[in-house]
C-alpha positions as CSV (number, residue, x, y, z in Angstrom):
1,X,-221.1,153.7,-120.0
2,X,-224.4,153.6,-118.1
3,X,-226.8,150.9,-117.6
4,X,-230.4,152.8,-119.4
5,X,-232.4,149.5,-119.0
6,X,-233.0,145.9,-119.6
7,X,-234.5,144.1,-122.6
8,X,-236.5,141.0,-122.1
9,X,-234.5,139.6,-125.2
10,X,-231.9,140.0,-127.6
11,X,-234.0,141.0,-130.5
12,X,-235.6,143.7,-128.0
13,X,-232.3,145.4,-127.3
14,X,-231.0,144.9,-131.1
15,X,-233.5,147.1,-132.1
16,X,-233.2,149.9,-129.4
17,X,-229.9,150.0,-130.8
18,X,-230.5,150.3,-134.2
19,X,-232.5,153.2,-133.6
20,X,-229.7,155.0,-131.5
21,X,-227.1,154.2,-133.8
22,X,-229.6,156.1,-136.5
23,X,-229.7,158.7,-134.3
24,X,-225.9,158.6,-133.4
25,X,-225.6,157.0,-130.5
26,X,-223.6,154.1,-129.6
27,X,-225.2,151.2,-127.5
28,X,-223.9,148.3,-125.8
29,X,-226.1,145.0,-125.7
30,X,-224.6,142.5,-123.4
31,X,-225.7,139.1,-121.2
32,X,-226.4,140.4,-117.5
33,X,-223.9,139.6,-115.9
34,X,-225.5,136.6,-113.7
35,X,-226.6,134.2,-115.7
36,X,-229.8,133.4,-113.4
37,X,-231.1,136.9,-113.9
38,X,-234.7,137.4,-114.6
39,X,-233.6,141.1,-115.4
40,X,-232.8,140.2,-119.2
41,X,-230.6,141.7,-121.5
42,X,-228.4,145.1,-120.7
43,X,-228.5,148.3,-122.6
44,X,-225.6,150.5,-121.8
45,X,-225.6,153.9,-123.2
46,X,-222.4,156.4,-122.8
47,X,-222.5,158.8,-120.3
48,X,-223.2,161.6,-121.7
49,X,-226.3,160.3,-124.4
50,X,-228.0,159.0,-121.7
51,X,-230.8,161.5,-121.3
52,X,-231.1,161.7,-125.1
53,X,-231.2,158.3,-125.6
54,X,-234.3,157.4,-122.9
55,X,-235.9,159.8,-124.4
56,X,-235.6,158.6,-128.2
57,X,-236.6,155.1,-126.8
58,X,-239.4,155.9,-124.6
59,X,-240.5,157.8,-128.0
60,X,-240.1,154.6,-129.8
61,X,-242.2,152.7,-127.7
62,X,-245.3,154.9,-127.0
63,X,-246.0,154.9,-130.5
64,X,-248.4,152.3,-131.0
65,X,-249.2,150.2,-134.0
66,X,-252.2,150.2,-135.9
67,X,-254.4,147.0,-135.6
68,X,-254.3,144.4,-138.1
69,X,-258.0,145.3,-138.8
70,X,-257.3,149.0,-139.2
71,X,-259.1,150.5,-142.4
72,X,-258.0,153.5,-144.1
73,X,-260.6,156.4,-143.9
74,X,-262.5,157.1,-147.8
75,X,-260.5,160.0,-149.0
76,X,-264.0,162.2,-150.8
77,X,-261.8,164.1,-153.0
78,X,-261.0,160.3,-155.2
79,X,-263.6,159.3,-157.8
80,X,-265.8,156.1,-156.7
81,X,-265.4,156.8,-153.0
């Protein structure tokens, strides 16, 4: 296992796991190590998935959500728009 990165929190690093394990790819989420880290959370990745893993995460997180005031375009082709 390889150290891919660190989480700020728990819930950070739960979900970067659940998307590897959808993608097949085991994770381990685990306390650093000393407990006066400001690192955070680890994310260990085996060997050989890391590569495919950093990518499938940095994936993850460049795609950006749409603002809470985001307003679907008129479609033309409905009736009334």
């Amino acid at each position: 296992m390889k150290l891919l990165r660190y989480y700020p929190d728990e819930p950070s690093a739960q979900l970067a796991k659940s998307i590897l394990a959808a993608n097949g790819i085991e994770a381990f989420v685990g306390e650093s190590p000393d407990t006066f880290s400001v690192k955070g959370v680890r994310f260990m990745v085996p060997d050989d998935a890391v590569e495919r893993a950093k990518s499938l995460l940095d994936d993850q997180e460049s795609a950006a959500a749409l603002p809470d005031d985001w307003v679907p375009p008129e479609d033309p082709s409905q009736p009334g728009s």
